[in-house]
C-alpha positions as CSV (number, residue, x, y, z in Angstrom):
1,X,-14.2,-21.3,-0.4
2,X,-13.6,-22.3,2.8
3,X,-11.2,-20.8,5.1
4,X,-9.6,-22.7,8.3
5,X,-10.0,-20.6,11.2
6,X,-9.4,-20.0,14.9
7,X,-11.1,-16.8,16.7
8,X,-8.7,-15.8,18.6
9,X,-5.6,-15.5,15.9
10,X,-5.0,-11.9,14.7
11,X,-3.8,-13.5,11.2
12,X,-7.0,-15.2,10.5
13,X,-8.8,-11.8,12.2
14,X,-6.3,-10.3,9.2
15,X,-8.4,-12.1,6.5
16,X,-11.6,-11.8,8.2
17,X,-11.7,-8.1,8.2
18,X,-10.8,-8.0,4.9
19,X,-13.7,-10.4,3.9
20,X,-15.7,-7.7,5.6
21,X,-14.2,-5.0,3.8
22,X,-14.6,-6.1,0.4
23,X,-18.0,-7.6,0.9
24,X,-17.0,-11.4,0.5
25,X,-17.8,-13.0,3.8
26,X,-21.1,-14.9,2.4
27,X,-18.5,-16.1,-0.2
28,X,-16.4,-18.3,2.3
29,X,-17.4,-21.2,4.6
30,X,-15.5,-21.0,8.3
31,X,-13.4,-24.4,9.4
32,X,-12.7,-24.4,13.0
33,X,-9.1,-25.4,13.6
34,X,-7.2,-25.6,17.2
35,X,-4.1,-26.6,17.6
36,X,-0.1,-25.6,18.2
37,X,3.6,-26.1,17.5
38,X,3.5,-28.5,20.1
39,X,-0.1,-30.4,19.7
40,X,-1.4,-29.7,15.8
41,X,-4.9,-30.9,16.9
42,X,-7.3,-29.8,14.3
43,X,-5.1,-27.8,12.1
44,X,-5.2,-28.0,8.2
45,X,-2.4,-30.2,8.0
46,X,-3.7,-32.2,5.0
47,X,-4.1,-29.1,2.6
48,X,-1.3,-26.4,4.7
49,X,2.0,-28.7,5.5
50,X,2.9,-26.0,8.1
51,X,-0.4,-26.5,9.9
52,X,-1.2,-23.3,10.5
53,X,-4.3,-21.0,10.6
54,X,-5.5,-19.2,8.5
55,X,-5.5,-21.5,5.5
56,X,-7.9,-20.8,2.6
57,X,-9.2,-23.7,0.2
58,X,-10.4,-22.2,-2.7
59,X,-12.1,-23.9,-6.3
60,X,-9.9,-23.0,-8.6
61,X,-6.5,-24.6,-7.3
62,X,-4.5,-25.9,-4.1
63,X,-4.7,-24.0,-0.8
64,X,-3.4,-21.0,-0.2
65,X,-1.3,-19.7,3.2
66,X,-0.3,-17.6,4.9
67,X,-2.4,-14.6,5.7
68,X,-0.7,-11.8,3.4
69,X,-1.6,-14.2,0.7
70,X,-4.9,-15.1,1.4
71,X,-5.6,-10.9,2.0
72,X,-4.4,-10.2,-1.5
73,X,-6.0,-13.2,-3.4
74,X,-9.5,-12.0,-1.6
75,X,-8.4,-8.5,-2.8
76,X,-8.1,-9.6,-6.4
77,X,-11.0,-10.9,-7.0
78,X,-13.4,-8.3,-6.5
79,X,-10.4,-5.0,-7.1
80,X,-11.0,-4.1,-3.4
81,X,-8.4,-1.5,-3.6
82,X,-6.7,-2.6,-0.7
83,X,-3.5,-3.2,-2.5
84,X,-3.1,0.0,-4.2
85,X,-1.6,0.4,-7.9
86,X,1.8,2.3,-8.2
87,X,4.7,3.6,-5.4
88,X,2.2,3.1,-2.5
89,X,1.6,-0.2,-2.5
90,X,5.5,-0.9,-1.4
91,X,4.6,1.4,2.1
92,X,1.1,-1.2,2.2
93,X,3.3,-4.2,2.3
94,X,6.1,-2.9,4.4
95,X,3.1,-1.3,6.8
96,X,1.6,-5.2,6.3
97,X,4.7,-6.6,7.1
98,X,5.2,-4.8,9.8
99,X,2.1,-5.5,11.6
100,X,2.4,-9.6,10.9
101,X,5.9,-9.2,12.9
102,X,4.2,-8.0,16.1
103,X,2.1,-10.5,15.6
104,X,4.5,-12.9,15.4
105,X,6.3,-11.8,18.5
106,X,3.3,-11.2,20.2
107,X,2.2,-15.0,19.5
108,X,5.7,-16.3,20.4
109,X,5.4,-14.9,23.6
110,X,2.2,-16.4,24.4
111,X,3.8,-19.6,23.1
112,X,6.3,-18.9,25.6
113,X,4.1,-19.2,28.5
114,X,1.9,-21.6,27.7
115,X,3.4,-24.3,26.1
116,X,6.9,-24.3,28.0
117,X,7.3,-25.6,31.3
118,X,7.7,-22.8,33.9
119,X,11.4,-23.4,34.4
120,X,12.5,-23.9,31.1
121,X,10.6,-20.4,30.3
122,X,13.2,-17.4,29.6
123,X,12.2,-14.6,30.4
124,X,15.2,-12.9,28.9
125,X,13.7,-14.6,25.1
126,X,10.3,-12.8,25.9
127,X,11.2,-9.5,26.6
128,X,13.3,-9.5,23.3
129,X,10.0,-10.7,21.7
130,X,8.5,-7.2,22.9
131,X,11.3,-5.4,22.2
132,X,11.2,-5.9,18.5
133,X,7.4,-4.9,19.3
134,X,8.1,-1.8,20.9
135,X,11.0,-0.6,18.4
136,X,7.8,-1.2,15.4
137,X,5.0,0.8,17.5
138,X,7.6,3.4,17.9
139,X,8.5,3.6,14.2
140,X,4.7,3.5,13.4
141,X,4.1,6.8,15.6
142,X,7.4,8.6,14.1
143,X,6.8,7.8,10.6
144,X,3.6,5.8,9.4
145,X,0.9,8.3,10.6
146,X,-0.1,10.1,7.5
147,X,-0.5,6.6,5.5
148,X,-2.8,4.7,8.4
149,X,-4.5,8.1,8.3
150,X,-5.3,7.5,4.7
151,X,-7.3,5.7,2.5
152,X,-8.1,1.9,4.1
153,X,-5.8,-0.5,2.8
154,X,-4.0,-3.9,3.9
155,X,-1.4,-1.9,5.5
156,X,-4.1,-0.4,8.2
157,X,-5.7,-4.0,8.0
158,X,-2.8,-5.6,9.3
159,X,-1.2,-3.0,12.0
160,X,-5.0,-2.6,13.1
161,X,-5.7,-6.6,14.0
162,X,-2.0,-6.5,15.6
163,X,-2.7,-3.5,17.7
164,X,-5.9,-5.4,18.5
165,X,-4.5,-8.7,19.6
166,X,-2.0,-6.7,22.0
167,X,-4.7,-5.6,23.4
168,X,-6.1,-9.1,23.7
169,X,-3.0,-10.9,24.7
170,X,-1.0,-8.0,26.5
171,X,-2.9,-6.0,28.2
172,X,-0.9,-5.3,30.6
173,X,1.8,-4.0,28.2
174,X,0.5,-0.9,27.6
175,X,1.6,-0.4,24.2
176,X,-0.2,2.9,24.2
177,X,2.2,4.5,26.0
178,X,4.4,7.7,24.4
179,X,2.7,6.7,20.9
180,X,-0.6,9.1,21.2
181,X,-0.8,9.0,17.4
182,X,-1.0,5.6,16.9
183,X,-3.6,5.2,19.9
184,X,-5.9,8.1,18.9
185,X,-6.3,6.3,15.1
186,X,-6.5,3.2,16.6
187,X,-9.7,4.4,18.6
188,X,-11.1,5.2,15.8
189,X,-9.9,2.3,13.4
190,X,-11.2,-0.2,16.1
191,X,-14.5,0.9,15.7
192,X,-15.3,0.2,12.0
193,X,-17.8,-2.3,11.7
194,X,-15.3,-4.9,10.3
195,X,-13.1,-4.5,13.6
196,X,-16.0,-4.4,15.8
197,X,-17.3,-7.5,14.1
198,X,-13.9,-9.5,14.8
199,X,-13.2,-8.7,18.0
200,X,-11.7,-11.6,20.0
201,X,-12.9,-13.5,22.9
202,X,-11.8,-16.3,24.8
């Protein structure tokens, strides 16, 4: 398999945890890819029309996007678990879904400041961007403690790299604030070896 990739995008830090996790990484060959919305560079455009990372080319039919795809297909083939049978898998995906939208936000605001021209930049646009950000982290300390305090799954995978690339990207946020929960099982989620090993770096 081989799996287009940029360092620095929690999505494709999404899948590479969970090739850590279930014991696949040997199993997948890493294509650098650079590029944006604005400038697609190197980006899989010939196998992922919407020329995004991460974008996984596998042997046994056509690409596969995005990054809550590519985390289950990995999951199937080896029954990593991280998808659980039965009612709890609908609180994985919504937990899964819910970390991909801060990352979402969290990328369009970069976006924002780096690929807009100062003046045409609206500030208004990115502090909506971290509202729906806040409102999730919020809604993750007042109701999603006991399940990230479970058994791993894609759910932890996902709010995990999210909370990770704030860190990264937004610093200066301090999305820790009023939300001890969260930030006392990220501390400890940040540390598993699949995490440490993922870490971003300019």
């Amino acid at each position: 398999m081989r799996l287009h990739h940029s360092a620095t995008s929690p999505f494709v830090r999404k899948v590479m945890v969970t090739l850590h996790e279930t014991g696949q990484l040997e199993q997948v060959k890493l294509v650098s890819a650079a590029g944006n919305p604005v400038a697609p560079g190197t980006m899989p455009v010939a196998v992922n029309p919407l020329g995004k990372v991460p974008t996984l080319e596998r042997p046994d039919g056509p690409a596969i996007y995005d990054s809550r795809v590519i985390t289950r297909y990995l999951d199937s083939i080896v029954g990593g678990g991280l998808y659980p049978d039965g009612p709890r898998v609908w609180e994985t995906l919504t937990l899964e879904a819910a970390g991909d939208g801060i990352n979402e936000a969290a990328v369009l605001m970069v976006y924002e400041r780096k690929l807009r021209e100062e003046a045409a930049q609206s500030a208004a646009w990115v502090e909506g961007q971290w509202t729906k950000i806040a409102r999730t982290l919020d809604a993750l300390e007042d109701r999603w403690l006991a399940h990230l305090a479970g058994r791993i799954d894609a759910g932890q995978i996902a709010v995990g790299c999210a909370l990770g690339y704030l860190d990264f990207r937004h610093a200066g946020r301090n999305w820790r604030a009023g939300r001890p929960g969260v930030a006392r099982w990220f501390e400890q989620f940040a540390e598993r070896p699949s995490m440490v090993a993922t870490r971003p770096v300019e």
